[in-house]
C-alpha positions as CSV (number, residue, x, y, z in Angstrom):
1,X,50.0,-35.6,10.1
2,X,50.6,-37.1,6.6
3,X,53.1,-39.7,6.6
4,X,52.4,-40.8,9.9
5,X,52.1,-44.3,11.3
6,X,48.6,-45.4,11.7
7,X,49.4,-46.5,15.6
8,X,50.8,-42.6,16.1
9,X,47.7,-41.3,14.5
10,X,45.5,-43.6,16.7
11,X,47.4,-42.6,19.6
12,X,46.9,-38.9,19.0
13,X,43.2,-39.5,18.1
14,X,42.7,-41.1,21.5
15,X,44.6,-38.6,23.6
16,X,42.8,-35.6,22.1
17,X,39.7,-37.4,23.1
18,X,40.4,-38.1,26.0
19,X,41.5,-34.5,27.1
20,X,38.2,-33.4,25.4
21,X,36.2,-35.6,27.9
22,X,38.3,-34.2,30.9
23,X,37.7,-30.7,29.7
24,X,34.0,-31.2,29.5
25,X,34.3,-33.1,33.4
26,X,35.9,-30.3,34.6
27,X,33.5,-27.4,33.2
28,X,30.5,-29.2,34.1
29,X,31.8,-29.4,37.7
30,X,32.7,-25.8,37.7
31,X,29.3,-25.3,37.0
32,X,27.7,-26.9,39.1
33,X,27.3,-24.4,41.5
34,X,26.2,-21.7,39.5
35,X,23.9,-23.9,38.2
36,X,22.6,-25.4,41.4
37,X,22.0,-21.7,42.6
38,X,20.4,-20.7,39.9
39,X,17.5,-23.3,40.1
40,X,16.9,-22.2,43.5
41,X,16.4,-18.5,42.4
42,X,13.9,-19.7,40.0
43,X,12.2,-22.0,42.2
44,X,11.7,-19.4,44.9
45,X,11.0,-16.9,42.1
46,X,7.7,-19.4,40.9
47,X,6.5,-19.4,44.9
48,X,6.0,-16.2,45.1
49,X,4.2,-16.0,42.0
50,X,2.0,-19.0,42.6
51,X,1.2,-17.6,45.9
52,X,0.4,-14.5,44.3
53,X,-1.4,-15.5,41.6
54,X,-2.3,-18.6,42.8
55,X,-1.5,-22.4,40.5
56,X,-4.2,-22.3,37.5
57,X,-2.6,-18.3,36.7
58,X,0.8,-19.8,37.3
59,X,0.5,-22.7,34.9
60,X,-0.8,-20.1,32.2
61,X,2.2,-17.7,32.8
62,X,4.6,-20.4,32.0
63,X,2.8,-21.6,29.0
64,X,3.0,-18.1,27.8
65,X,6.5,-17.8,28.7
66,X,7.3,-21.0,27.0
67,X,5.5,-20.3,23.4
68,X,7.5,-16.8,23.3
69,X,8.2,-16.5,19.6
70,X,12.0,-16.1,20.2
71,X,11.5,-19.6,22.3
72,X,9.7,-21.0,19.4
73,X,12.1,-20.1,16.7
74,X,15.0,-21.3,19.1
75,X,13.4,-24.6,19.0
76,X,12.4,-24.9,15.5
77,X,16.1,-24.1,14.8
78,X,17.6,-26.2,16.9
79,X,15.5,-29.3,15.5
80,X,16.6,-28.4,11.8
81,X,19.7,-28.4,12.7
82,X,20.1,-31.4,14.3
83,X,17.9,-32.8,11.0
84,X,20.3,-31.6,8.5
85,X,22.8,-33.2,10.5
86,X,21.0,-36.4,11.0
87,X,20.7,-36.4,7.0
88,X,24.2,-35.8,6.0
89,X,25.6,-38.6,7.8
90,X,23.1,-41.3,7.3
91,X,22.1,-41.9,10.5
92,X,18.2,-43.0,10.5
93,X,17.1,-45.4,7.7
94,X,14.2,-44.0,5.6
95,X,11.7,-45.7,3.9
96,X,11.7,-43.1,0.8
97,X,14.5,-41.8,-2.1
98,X,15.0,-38.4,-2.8
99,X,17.0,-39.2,-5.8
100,X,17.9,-34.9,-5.7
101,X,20.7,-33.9,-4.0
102,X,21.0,-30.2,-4.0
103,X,21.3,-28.5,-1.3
104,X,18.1,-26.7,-1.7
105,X,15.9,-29.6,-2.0
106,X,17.7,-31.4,1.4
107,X,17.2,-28.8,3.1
108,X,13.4,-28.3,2.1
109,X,12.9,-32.2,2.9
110,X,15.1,-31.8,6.4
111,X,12.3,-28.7,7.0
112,X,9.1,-31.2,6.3
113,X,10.8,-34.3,8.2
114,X,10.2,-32.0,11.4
115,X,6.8,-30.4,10.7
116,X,5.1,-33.2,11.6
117,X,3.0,-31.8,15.2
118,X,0.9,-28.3,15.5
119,X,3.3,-27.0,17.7
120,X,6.7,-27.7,15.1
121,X,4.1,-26.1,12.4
122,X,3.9,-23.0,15.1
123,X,7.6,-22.7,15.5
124,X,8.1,-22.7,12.0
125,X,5.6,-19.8,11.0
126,X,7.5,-17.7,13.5
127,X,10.7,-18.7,11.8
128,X,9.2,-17.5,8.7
129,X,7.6,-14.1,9.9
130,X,11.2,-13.4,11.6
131,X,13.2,-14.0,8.6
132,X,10.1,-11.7,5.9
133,X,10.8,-9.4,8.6
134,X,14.6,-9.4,8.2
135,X,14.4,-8.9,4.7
136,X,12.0,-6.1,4.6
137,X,14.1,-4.7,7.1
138,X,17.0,-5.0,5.3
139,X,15.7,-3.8,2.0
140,X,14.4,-0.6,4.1
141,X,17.9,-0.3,5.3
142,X,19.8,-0.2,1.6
143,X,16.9,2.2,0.6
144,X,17.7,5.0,3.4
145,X,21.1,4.7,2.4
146,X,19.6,6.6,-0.8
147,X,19.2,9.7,1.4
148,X,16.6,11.7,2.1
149,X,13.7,9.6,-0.1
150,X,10.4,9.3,0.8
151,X,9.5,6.2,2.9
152,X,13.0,5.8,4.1
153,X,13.1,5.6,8.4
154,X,9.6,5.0,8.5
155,X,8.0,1.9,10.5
156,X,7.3,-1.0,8.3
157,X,3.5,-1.8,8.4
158,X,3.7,-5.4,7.9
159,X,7.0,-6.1,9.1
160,X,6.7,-10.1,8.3
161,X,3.1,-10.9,9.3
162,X,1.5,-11.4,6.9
163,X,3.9,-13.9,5.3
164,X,3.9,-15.6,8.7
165,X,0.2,-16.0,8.7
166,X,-0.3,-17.2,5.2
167,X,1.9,-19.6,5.8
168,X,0.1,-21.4,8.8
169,X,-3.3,-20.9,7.2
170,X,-1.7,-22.8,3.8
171,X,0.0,-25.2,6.6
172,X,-3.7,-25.7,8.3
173,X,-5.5,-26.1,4.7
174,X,-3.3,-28.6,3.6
175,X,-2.9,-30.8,6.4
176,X,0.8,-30.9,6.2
177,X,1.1,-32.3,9.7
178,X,-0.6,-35.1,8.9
179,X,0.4,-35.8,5.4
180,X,3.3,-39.0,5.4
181,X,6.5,-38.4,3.6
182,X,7.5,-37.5,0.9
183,X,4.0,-35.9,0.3
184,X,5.0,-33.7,2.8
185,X,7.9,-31.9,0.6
186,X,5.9,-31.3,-2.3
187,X,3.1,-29.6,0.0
188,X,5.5,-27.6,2.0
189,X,7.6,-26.5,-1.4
190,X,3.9,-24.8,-2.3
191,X,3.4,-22.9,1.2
192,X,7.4,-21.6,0.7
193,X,6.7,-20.6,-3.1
194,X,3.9,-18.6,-2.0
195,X,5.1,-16.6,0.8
196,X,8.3,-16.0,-1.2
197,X,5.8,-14.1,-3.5
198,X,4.2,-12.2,-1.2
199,X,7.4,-11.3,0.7
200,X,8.8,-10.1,-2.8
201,X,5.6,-8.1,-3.1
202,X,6.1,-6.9,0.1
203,X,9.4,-5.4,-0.9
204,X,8.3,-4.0,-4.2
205,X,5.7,-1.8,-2.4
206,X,8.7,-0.2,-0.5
207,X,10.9,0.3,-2.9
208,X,8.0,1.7,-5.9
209,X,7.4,4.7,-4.1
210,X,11.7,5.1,-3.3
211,X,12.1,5.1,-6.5
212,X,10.0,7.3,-8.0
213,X,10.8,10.0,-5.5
214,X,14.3,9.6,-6.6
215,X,14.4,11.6,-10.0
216,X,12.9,14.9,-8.2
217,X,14.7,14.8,-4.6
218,X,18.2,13.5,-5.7
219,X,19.7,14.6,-9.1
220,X,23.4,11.9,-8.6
221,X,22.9,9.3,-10.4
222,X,24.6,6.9,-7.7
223,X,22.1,7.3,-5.4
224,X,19.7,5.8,-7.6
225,X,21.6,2.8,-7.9
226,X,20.3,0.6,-4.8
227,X,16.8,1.3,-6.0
228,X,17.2,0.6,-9.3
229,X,19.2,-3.1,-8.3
230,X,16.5,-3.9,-6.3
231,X,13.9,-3.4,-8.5
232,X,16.0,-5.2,-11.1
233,X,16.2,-8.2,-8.7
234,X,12.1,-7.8,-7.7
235,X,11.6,-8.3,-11.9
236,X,14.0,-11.4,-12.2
237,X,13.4,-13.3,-8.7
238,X,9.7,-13.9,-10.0
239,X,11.0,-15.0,-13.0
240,X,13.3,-17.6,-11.6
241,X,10.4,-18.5,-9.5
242,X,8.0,-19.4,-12.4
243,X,10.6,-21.2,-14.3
244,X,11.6,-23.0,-10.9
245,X,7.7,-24.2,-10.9
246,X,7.2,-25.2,-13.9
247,X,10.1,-27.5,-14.6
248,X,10.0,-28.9,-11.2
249,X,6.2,-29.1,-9.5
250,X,3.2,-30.6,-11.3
251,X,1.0,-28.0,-12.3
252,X,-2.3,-27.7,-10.7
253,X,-4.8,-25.0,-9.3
254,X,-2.0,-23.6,-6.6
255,X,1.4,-23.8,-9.0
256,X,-0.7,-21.6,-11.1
257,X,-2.3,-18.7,-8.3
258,X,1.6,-18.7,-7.5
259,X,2.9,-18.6,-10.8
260,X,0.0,-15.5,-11.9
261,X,1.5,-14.0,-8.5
262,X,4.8,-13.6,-9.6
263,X,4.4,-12.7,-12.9
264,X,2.1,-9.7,-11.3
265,X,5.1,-8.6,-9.3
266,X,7.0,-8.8,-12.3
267,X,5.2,-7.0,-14.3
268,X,4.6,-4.6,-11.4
269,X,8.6,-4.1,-11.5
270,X,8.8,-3.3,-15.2
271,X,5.9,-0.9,-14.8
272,X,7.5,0.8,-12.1
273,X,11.3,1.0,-13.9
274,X,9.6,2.3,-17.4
275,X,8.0,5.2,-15.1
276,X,11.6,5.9,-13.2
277,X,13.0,6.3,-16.8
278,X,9.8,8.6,-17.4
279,X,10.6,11.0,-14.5
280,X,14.6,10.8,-15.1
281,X,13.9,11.9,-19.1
282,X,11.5,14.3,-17.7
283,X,13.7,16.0,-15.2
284,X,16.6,16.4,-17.6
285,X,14.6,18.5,-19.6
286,X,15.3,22.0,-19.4
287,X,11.1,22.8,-19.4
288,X,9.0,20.2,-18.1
289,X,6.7,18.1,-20.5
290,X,3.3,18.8,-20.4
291,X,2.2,15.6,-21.7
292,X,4.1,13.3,-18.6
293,X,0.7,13.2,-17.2
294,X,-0.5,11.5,-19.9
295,X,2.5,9.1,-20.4
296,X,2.1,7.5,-16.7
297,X,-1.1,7.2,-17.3
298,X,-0.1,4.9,-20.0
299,X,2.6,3.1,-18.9
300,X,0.1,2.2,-15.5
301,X,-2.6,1.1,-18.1
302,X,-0.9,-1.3,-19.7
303,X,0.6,-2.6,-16.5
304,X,-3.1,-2.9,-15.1
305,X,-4.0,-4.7,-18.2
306,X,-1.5,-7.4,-17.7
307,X,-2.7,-8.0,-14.5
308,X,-5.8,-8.3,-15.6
309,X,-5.2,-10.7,-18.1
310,X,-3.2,-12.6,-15.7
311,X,-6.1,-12.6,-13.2
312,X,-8.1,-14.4,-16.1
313,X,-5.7,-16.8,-17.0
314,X,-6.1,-18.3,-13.1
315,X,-9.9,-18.2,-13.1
316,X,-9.8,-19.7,-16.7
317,X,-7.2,-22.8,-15.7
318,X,-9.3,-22.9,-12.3
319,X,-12.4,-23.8,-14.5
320,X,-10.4,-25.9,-17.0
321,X,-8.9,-28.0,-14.5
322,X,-12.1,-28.4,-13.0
323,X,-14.5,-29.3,-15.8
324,X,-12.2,-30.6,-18.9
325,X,-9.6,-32.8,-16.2
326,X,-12.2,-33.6,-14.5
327,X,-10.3,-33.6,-11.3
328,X,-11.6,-33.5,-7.5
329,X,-12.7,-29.5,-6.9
330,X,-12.6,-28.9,-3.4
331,X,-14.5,-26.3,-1.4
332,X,-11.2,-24.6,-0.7
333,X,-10.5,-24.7,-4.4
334,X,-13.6,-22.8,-4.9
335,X,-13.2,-19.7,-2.4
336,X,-9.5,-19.2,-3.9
337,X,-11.5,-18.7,-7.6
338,X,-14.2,-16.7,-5.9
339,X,-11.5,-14.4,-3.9
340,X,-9.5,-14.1,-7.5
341,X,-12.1,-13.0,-8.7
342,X,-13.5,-10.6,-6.5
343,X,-10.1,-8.9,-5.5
344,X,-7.8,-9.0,-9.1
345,X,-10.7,-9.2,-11.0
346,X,-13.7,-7.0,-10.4
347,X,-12.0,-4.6,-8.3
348,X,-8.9,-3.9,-11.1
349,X,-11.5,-3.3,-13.9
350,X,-14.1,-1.3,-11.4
351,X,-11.2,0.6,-10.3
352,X,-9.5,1.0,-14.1
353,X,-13.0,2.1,-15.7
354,X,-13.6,4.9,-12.8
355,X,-9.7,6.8,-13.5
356,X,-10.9,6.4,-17.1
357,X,-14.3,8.0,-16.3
358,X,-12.6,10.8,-14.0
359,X,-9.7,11.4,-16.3
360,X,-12.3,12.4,-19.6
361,X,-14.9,14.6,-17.0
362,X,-11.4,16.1,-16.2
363,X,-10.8,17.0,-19.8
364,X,-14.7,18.3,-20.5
365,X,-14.0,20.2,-17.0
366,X,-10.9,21.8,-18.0
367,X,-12.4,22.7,-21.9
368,X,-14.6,24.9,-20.2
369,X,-11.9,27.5,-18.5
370,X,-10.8,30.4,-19.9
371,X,-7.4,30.4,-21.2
372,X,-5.0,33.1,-19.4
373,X,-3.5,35.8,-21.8
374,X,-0.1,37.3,-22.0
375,X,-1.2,40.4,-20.1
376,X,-3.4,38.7,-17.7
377,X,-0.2,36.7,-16.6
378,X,1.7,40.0,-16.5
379,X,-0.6,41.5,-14.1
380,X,-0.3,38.5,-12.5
381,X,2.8,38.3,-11.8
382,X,3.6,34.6,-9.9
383,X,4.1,31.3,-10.5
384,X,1.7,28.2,-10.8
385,X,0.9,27.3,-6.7
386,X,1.1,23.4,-8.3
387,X,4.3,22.9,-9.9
388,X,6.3,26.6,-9.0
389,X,6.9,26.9,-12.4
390,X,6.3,30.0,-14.6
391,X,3.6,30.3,-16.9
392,X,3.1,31.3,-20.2
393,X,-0.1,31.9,-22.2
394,X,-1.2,28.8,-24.2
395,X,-0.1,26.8,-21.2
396,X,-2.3,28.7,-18.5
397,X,-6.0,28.7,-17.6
398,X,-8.2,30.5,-15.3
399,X,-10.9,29.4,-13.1
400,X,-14.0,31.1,-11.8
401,X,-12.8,32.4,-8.8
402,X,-9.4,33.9,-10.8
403,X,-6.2,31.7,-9.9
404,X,-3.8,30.8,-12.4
405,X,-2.2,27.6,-13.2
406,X,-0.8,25.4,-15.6
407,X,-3.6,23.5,-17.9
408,X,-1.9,20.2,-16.7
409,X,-1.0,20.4,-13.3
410,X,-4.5,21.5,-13.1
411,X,-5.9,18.2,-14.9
412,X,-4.1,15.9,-11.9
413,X,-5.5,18.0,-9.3
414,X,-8.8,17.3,-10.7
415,X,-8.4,13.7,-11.2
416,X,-8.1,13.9,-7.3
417,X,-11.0,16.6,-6.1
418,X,-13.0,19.4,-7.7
419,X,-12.3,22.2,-5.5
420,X,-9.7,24.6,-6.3
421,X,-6.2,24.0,-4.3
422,X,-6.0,27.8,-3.2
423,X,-9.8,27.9,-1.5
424,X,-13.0,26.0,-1.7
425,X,-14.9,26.8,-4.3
426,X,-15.5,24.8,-7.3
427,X,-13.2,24.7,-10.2
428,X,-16.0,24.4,-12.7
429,X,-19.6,25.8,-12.3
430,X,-22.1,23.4,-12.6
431,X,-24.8,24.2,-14.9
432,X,-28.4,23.9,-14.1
433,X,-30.6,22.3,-16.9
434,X,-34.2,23.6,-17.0
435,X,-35.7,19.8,-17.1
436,X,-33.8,18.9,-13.3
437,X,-36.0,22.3,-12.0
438,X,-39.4,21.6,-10.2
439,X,-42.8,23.3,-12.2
440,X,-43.5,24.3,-8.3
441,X,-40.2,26.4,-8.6
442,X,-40.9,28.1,-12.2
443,X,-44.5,28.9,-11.5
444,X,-43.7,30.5,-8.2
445,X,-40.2,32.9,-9.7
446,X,-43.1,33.4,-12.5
447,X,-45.8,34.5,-9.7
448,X,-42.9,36.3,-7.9
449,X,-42.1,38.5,-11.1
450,X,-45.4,39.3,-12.4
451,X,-45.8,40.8,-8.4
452,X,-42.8,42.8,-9.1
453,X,-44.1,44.1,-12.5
454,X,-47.0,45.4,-10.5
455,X,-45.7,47.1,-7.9
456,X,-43.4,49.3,-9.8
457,X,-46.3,49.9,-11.9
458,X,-48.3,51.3,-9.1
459,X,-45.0,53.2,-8.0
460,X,-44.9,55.0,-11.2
461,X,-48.6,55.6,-11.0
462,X,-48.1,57.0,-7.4
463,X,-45.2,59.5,-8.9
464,X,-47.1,60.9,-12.0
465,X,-50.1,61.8,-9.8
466,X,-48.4,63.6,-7.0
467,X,-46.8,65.2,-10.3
468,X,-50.0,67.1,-11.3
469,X,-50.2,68.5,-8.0
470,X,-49.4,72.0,-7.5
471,X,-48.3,71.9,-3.3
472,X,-46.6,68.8,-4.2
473,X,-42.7,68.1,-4.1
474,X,-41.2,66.1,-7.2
475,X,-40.3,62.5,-6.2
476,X,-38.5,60.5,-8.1
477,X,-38.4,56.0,-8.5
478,X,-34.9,56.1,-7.1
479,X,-35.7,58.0,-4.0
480,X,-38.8,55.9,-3.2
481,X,-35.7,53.2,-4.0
482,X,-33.6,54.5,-1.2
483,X,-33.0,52.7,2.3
484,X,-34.7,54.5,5.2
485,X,-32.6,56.8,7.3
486,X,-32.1,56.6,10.7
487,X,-34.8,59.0,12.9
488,X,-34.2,62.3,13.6
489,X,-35.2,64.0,17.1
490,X,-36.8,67.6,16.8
491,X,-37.1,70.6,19.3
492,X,-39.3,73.4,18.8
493,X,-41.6,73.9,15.4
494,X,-39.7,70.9,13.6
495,X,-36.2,72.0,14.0
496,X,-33.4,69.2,13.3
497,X,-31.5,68.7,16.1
498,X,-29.4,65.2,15.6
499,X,-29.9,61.4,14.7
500,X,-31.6,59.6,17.7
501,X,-28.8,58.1,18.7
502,X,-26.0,60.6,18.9
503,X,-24.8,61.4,22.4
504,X,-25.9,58.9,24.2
C-alpha cells in the first residue's frame, strides 16, 4: 500500500479488524456446541470414576494426569513464549538493565524471568530432558545412517535423564526459585553450561564406539564421514564452551568443574579421532601391525593423563579459592571436591596403575611360551582363532595345552582373562615355590617315599628267595606289578572253564 493516503490506510486497517473480530464471533459460536458437549462427556466420565474409586483417589488421578511431562512441557512453553513476547515489545517495566542484546542472552533472561515457583522449575527440567533426548536421538539417527556399525538401532540408555535430573538438583542447590533478578540469569546460565556438558558427553559415548567400528566393518570412506563430523563438533563445542565462560561468567568453584568438564570431553574427542586414524592406517596395510596394540595403549594413556591433570587442576582451584581468597566454602562446595576426587581422581589413577600392572604380568606371561616353528605351523595347518589371520613362525606361540596363535592377539586376550580362548585351561602354568608348601606336606611325601622304598625292597627280597627254590616258578617285579584278573570258575581237578561272568 505505499503511496496511499493515510485515511485509506486507516480505513483498510479498521475493516480488516473488524472482519477479524467477526471471524473469531462466528468460530467461537460454531463451537460452542462441540464444546458444550464435550464437557459433559468429561463430567460424566469423572462420576464414574469418583464413584469407582471414590474422591480422595479421584483428586490423585487428576493431579497425576495434570503433572504429565508432555502437560508440563506444554506449559513451560507456552509461558516462554508469551515471555519472549512480553520482552520484545516492552510491555512490563523492570526494575533491572540487561545492557546485552543478543538473542542468546534474552532468551536465557526470558527462561529465568519464569522460573520463579517449584512447579515452573518442574516444567522446565522436563523441557530439558525432552530436548537431551532429541539430540541423542538425533545423533543415534545420523550414526545408523553409517550402516551396519555397532551401536546403531539400539535403545539409548539414558535417553535425556540424566541431564534432566542434574539440572533440578543444580536448580534445588542453588535456590534459583528464590533468588531475585538478575541473580537469577547468572545462576541459571551455570545449570545450562553444565548439562550442555554432560549432554555433549552423552553424545561422545555413542558415537566413540561408531567410530571405531568403522575402519573394520566399512572400508568407503563416505560412510565415515557423519562420525568423523560429529566427533569434530564434540572437540570444538567444548571449546566454544570454555571460551564462552571465561570471557563472560566470573570464575568461581562451578565455572571451573564445568570448564575441567569440557575440556575432558575434548580431549576425550581428540583421543578417540587419533585412534580412528590408528585403525584406518592399520587396515590399509596389506599385513596387520603387530605393534597396534601397543600404540592404543598409548594414545589412551596420554588421554588418561590429561584427565587426570585436569581432575587436579579443579581440586587444586577448589583449595585455592578456598584458603588464599578466602571466600565463603559451603558444605555443598565441599562434597563437589570430595566427589572429584573420589570419582576422576582416585578411581582414573587406581584404574590406570591396574592395566599398567596387567599389561607387564601379560608380557612375563607370554615370555614364558614356546615360540611355534615353521613345521609346527605346517602340521598345523590353520589360522589364529583370534584374528583369522595366518601365522608365521617368529609371530606364533604355543601354549601348554597346544593351540596356536599370534604373540599379540594373544597379549589382549590376556589383558582380559588367563584362560585360553579355545578351552579352559590356563594359558600359563603357575609355578609352585618350595617356601608357599607346608613342612606338614614335605615331611609326609618324605614319609610316603621312604614307605615306597621299602616295599619294593621287600618285593625284591620275596622274588630272590622263591628263586633258590627248586619246585618254585620264576616270578618277576612286573608280574607282581600287574592288575588282578578277573576270577575264573573251575570244573573238575582245576580245569578252566571261563571268567565268572561270561554267560550270564
Amino acid at each position: 500500500m505505499v503511496g496511499a493516503p493515510l485515511a485509506t490506510v486507516s480505513w483498510l486497517t479498521s475493516v480488516m479488524s473488524g472482519f477479524l473480530v467477526l471471524s473469531v464471533i462466528v468460530y467461537v459460536l460454531t463451537r460452542v456446541w462441540t464444546v458444550v458437549s464435550y464437557m459433559q462427556e468429561t463430567m460424566q466420565v469423572y462420576q464414574v470414576v469418583r464413584q469407582e474409586l471414590g474422591p480422595l483417589n479421584m483428586l490423585v488421578l487428576c493431579i497425576r494426569r495434570m503433572l504429565e511431562p508432555s502437560v508440563l512441557a506444554c506449559y513451560w512453553v507456552t509461558l516462554f513464549a508469551a515471555q519472549c513476547w512480553s520482552n520484545c515489545l516492552e510491555l512490563v517495566d523492570k526494575k533491572y538493565i540487561i545492557q546485552d542484546t543478543d538473542w542468546f542472552v534474552q532468551g536465557l533472561v526470558a527462561m529465568a524471568e519464569i522460573c520463579e515457583s517449584p512447579l515452573l522449575l518442574i516444567s522446565f527440567c522436563v523441557v530439558v530432558m525432552m530436548v537431551s533426548c532429541a539430540a541423542l536421538i538425533l545423533t543415534q539417527s545420523l550414526l545408523s545412517t553409517c550402516g551396519a556399525v555397532a551401536g546403531a538401532g539400539q535403545p539409548l540408555l539414558q535417553s535425556g535423564v540424566t541431564e534432566g535430573v542434574v539440572a533440578f538438583v543444580l536448580g534445588l542447590q542453588t535456590g534459583l526459585t528464590d533468588m531475585p533478578m538478575p541473580g537469577r540469569v547468572g545462576a541459571l546460565s551455570i545449570i545450562l553450561f553444565v548439562v550442555v556438558a554432560s549432554l555433549l558427553q552423552s553424545c561422545l559415548e555413542i558415537t566413540h564406539p561408531v567410530l571405531l567400528s568403522l575402519p573394520a566393518t566399512n572400508r568407503r570412506l563416505v560412510r565415515h564421514l557423519v562420525p568423523l563430523l560429529l566427533t569434530i563438533s564434540l572437540l570444538l563445542l567444548p571449546l566454544g564452551m570454555v571460551y564462552a565462560l571465561l570471557t563472560k561468567v566470573s570464575s568461581d568453584l562451578w565455572t571451573l568443574v564445568i570448564i575441567s568438564s569440557c575440556l575432558v570431553t575434548a580431549v576425550q574427542a581428540m583421543g578417540s579421532l587419533a585412534t580412528y586414524i590408528l585403525f584406518v592406517w592399520d587396515s590399509l596395510l596389506t599385513v596387520p601391525s603387530p605393534y597396534m596394540d601397543d600404540y592404543v595403549y598409548y594414545v589412551k594413556a596420554v588421554t588418561r593423563g590429561v584427565e587426570l591433570l585436569l581432575a587436579l587442576a579443579v581440586v587444586c582451584g577448589g583449595f585455592y579459592e578456598s584458603v588464599a581468597l578466602d571466600r565463603e566454602w559451603s558444605m555443598l562446595n565441599t562434597l563437589v571436591l570430595v566427589s572429584h576426587c573420589y570419582f576422576n581422581i582416585y578411581s582414573r589413577i587406581s584404574q590406570g596403575w591396574a592395566l599398567y600392572l596387567a599389561r607387564r604380568e601379560t608380557s612375563k606371561r607370554l615370555s614364558s611360551l614356546h615360540t611355534a616353528t615353521t613345521t609346527e605351523l605346517a602340521t598345523h595347518g590353520d589360522v589364529c582363532s583370534i584374528c583369522y589371520q595366518d601365522m608365521e613362525s617368529p609371530t606364533a606361540v604355543v601354549t601348554l595345552c597346544s593351540h596356536f596363535f599370534h604373540k599379540n592377539c594373544l597379549k589382549r586376550w590376556l589383558v582380559v582373562q588367563d584362560n585360553c580362548p579355545l578351552c579352559t585351561k590356563a594359558i600359563v602354568a603357575e609355578e609352585v615355590k618350595v617356601e608357599d608348601v607346608p613342612v606338614d606336606t614335605v615331611e609326609r611325601d618324605d614319609e610316603s617315599d621312604l614307605a615306597e622304598e621299602s616295599v619294593d625292597d621287600d618285593v625284591n627280597d620275596v622274588v630272590v628267595a622263591d628263586n633258590n627254590k627248586v619246585d618254585s616258578p620264576v616270578l618277576n617285579v612286573e608280574e607282581l606289578n600287574e592288575e588282578p584278573q578277573l576270577r575264573q570258575r573251575h570244573v573238575g581237578d582245576g580245569e578252566s572253564v571261563s571268567h565268572l561272568f561270561d554267560g550270564d
